[in-house]
N, C-alpha and C positions, 0 to 999 in steps of 0.2 A: 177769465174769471177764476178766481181762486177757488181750491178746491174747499171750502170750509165754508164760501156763498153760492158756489152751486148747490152745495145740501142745503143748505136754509133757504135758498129759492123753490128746490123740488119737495121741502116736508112743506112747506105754506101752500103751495100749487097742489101737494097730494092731500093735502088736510082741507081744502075746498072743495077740491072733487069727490071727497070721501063724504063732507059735510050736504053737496048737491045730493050727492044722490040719497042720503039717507032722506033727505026734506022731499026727496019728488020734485026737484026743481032746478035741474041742470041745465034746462033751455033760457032759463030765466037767469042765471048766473053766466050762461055764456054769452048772453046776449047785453048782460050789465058789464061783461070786463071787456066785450068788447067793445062797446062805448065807450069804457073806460081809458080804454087802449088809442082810442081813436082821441079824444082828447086831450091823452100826452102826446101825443103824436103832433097835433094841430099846434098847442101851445108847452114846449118841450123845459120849458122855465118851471112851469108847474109846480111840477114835483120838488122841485130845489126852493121855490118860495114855501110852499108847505115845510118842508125837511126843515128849514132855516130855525136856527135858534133866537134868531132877530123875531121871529114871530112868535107873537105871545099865545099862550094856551086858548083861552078865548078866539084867539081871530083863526090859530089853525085849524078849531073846531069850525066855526063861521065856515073855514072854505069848503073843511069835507061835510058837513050839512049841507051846502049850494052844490057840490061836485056830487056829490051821493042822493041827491034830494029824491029822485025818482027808482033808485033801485033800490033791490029785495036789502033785508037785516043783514042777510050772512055778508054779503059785499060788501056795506056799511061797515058794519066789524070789522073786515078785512084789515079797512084801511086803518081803523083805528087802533086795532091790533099793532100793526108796522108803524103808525106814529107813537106808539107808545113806547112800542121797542126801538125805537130808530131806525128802521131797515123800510121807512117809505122810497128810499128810493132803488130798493130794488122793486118795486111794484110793475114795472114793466117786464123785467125777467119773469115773474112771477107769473102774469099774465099768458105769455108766451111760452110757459113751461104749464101751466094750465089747460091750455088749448091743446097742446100736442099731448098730453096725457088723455085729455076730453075727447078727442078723435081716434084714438088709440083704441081706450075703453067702447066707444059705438062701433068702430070698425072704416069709419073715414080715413081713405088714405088722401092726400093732396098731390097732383100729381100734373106736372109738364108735360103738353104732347106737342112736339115741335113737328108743324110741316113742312113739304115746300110752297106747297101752295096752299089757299082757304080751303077748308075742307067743309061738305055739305052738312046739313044736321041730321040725315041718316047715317053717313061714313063716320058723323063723331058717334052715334050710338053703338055704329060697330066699334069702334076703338076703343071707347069705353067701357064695352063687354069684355074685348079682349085683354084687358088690362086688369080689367075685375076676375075672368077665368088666370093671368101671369100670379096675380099677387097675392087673390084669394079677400081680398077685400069688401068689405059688405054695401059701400057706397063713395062713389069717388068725389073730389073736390076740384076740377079739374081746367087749368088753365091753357088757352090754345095759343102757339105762335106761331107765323109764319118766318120762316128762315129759307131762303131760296139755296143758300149754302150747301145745304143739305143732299142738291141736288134731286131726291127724288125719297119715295118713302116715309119714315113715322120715326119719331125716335120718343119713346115713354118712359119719364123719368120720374123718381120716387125718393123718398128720402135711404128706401133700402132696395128701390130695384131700379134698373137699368136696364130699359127694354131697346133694343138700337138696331132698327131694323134700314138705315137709312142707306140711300146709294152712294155715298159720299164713304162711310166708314167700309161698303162690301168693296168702294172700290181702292181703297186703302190695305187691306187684308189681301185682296186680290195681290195687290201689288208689293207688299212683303213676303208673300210666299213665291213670286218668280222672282224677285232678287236674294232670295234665301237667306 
């Protein structure tokens, strides 16, 4: 992405979460984009038939009325906002640079914990403590997989930490330090 629409993706994304929180209502906008999110996702034309200059003012509005019919103002505006300026179809970047702003600001980290085997739900509470004492994190978002690869161990992964406690990587170290 160019550097000149990444900013105009993170001032729309920062100027939402600025506008949530001032209104008390950032559970309610994060829960509208991401429906939002989820229905570009389902029908990825979307956006492109909204954008279209083939589509006349009247039926654009028609769609984001039916596409926004159930969420708050600020999300409404959003869109209409970016169809006015032309930039509806960065509305998924937007969304996705909202979210990770939005978790950011609460303290939500998102974070991979690869095993080898299924792990119990009290071993995931310990993993998840220990992951919350690595990063300092207030609440984790936390997805499990099993990787038999791995061989043995936990390897917890973050967008900024690398927790890699796995027998597969001690025994890869092991084994660059006797071949020197």
């Amino acid at each position: 992405m160019a550097k000149k629409t990444r900013q105009i993706v993170n001032q729309y994304a920062q100027a939402i979460l600025e506008l949530a929180a001032e209104q008390h209502n950032s559970d309610e906008v994060v829960a509208d984009l991401t429906a939002l999110k989820q229905v570009i996702a389902e029908q990825p034309m979307l956006l492109v038939t909204l954008a279209s200059r083939e589509l006349d003012a009247k039926n654009q509005d028609q769609l984001v009325n039916t596409l926004t019919k159930t969420a708050i103002p600020s999300v409404q505006n959003l869109l209409r906002i970016l169809m006015a300026n032309g930039r509806l179809m960065l509305l998924d970047q937007i969304i996705d640079d909202f979210l990770d702003l939005y978790k950011q600001s609460q303290g939500i980290v998102d974070v991979d914990i690869i095993t080898a085997l299924e792990v119990e739900q009290d071993q995931k509470a310990k993993l998840e403590a220990a992951f919350i004492r690595h990063s300092g994190a207030k609440q984790l978002n936390p997805t499990y997989q099993v990787d038999p690869t791995i061989i043995g161990g936990v390897i917890m992964q973050s967008k900024s930490l690398l927790v890699d406690g796995s027998l597969r990587t001690k025994i890869t170290q092991m084994k660059a330090q006797l071949l020197g």
